[in-house]
C-alpha positions in Angstrom: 0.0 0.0 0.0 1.3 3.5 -0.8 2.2 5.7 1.8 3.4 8.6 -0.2 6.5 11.0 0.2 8.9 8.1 -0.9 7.5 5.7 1.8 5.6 2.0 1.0 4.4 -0.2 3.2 4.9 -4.0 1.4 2.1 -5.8 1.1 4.0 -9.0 2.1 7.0 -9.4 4.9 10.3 -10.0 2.6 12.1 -10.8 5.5 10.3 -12.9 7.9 11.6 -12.9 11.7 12.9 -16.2 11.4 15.2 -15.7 8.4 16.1 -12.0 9.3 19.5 -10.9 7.4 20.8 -9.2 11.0 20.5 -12.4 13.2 23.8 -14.5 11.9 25.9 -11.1 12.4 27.8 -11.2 15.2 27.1 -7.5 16.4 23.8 -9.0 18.0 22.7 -11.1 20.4 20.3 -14.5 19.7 16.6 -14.4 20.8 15.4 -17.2 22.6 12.8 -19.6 20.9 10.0 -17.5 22.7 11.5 -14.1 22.2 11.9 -15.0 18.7 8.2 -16.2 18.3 7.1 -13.1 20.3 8.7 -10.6 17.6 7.0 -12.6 14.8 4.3 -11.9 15.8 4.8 -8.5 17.1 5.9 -7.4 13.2 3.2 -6.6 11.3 5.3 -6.0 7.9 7.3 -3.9 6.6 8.2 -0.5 5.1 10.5 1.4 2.6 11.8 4.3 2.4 13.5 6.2 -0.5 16.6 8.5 -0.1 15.2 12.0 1.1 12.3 10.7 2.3 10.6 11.6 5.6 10.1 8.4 8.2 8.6 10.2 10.9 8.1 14.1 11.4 8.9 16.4 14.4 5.2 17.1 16.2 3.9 13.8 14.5 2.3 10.6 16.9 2.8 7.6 15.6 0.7 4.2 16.0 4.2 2.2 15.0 7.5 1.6 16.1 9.9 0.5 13.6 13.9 -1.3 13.3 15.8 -0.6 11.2 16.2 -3.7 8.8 18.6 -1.9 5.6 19.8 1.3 5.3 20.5 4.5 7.4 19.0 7.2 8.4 19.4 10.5 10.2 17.6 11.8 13.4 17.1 16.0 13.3 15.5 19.5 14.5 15.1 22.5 12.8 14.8 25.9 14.0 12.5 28.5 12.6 14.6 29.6 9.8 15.8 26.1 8.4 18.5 25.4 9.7 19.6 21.8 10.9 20.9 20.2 13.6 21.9 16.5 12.9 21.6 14.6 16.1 22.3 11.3 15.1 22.4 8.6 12.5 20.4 5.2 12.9 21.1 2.1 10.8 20.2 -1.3 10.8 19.1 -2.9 14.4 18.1 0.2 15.6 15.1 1.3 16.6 12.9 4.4 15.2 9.8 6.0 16.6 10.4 4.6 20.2 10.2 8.8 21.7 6.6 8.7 20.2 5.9 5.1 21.2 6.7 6.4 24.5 6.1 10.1 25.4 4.2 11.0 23.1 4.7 13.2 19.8 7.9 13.2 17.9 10.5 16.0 19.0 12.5 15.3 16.0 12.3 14.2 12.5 13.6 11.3 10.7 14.9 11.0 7.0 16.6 8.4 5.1 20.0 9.2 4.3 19.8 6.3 1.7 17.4 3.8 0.7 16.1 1.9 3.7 13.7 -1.3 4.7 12.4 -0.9 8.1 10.3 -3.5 10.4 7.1 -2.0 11.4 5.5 -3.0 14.7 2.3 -1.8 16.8 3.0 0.8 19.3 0.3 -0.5 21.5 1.7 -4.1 22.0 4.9 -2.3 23.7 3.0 -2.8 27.2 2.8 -6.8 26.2 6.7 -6.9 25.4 7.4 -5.5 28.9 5.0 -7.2 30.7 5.7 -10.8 29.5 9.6 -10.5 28.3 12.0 -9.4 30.5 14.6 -9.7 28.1 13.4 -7.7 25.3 12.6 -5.3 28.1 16.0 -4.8 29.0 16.6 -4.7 24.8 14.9 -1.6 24.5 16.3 -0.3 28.1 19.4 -0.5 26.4 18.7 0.5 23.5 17.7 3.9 24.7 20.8 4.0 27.1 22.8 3.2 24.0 21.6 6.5 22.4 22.3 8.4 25.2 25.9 7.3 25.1 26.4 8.1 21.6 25.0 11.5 22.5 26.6 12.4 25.1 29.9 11.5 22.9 28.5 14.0 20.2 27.9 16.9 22.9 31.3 16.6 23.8 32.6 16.7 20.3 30.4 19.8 19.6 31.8 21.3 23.1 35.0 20.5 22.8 36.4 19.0 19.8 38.3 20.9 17.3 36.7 20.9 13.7 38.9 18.0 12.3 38.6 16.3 15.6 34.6 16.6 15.2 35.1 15.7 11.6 37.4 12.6 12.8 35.2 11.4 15.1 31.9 11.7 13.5 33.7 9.7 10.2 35.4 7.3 12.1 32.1 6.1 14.0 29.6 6.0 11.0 32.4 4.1 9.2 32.6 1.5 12.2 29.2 1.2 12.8 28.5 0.2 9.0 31.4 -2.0 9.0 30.0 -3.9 12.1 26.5 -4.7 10.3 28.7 -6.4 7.3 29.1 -3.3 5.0 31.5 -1.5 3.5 33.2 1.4 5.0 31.7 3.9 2.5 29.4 6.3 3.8 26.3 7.7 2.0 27.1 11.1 3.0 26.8 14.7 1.8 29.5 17.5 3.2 26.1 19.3 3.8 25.2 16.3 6.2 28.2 16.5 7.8 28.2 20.1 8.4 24.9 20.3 10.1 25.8 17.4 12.0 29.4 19.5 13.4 28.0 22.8 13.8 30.2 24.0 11.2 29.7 26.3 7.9 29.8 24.6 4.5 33.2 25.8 4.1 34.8 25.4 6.9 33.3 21.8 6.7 35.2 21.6 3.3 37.9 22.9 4.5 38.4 20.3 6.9 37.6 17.0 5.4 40.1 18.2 2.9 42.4 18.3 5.7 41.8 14.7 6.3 41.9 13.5 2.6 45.2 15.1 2.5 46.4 12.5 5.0 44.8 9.6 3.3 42.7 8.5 5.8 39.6 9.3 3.9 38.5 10.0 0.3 35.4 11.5 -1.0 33.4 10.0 -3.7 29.8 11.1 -5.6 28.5 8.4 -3.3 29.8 9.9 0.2 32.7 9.3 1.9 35.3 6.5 1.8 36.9 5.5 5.0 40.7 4.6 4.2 42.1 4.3 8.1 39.2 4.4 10.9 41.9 4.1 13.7 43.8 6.7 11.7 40.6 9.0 11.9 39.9 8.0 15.8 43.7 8.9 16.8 42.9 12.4 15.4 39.6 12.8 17.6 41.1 11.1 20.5 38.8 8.3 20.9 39.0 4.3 22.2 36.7 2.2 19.3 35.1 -0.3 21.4 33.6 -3.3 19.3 30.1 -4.1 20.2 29.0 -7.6 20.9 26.0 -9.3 21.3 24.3 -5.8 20.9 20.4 -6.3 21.2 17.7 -5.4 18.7 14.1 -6.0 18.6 
């Protein structure tokens, strides 16, 4: 069924629970026969989203939550005037929509940064999840902790961080966190992206990925960003990668 703005909700699940592409990776944890049963149930299909395209809007309520299957996307506000504020990027295993699910109406938007697939699932069987699995409880608990890490890392790069330690550490992350999910270390990114998501101008932005392309550790394409060195890029921002295992997702 057509959803419209570059988003389709599939008449049939592609990817049924059972045989979901993200289970043999490493980066995340096994479901128990009942968990697993559980979230087959709890899916009620699925939904794409083109490049561009608006998942969920800042001030919008939602009757779904949704994981990302494929694809990444990028969390933002904007103030009166237009102008952005990247907060954070999700991609596949994370979830979308839970701030609605939760509190009420979005207080951000959501847009696909490329393509994506996402698992759709009814906001009002959240109580059901939490009342009869603990451990898809704690998932989403940690989950939303999870976030709160990452942001707190990208407060500090904004406070703190030099521009081509921001850059650095922004790069070297996305890069990692695509490379755990099985892809390649090429990110789908525009220097406009980027310099909303720093805080910098579009020229200063330029400015300083050339910096880094200069020593090799990166190189940009028409399709975003290639990531040459991701410890090369985290020396610069003065960060420890820390490799996630047995990270949950519902």
């Amino acid at each position: 069924m057509e959803r419209g703005n570059g988003t389709r909700s599939t008449g049939t699940v592609r990817y049924p629970c059972t045989k979901c592409p993200l289970r043999p990776l490493t980066t995340f944890r096994e479901f128990t026969p009942d968990e697993l049963t559980f979230v087959s149930r709890f899916k009620r299909g699925e939904l794409t989203v083109d490049r561009g395209a608006t998942v969920l809007a800042e001030g919008s309520s939602s009757a779904h939550i949704y994981t990302v299957l494929k694809g990444i996307g990028f969390r933002y506000k904007l103030l009166e005037d237009g102008r952005r504020q990247i907060l954070n990027f999700v991609m596949p295993g994370d979830l979308v929509g839970l701030q609605s699910g939760l509190i009420g109406d979005m207080q951000h938007s959501v847009e696909a940064l490329a393509p994506m697939l996402l698992c759709v699932f009814e906001r009002e069987r959240l109580s059901e999840l939490y009342r009869n699995h603990s451990g898809l409880a704690f998932d989403i608990t940690w989950i939303a902790a999870r976030e709160e890490q990452m942001l707190d890392e990208n407060l500090l790069s904004l406070g703190r961080r030099t521009a081509i330690e921001r850059a650095a550490y922004l790069l070297a992350v996305l890069a990692k966190r695509i490379e755990e999910r099985g892809g390649a270390p090429l990110i789908p990114i525009t220097q406009q992206h980027v310099a909303d998501t720093l805080g910098l101008s579009l020229v200063h932005t330029n400015r300083t990925l050339r910096a880094l392309s200069q020593r090799q550790l990166i190189q940009w394409r028409e399709g975003g960003c290639a990531v040459n060195d991701i410890g090369g890029l985290a020396r610069v921002a003065g960060w420890e990668p820390v490799k996630e295992k047995n990270r949950p997702f519902v």
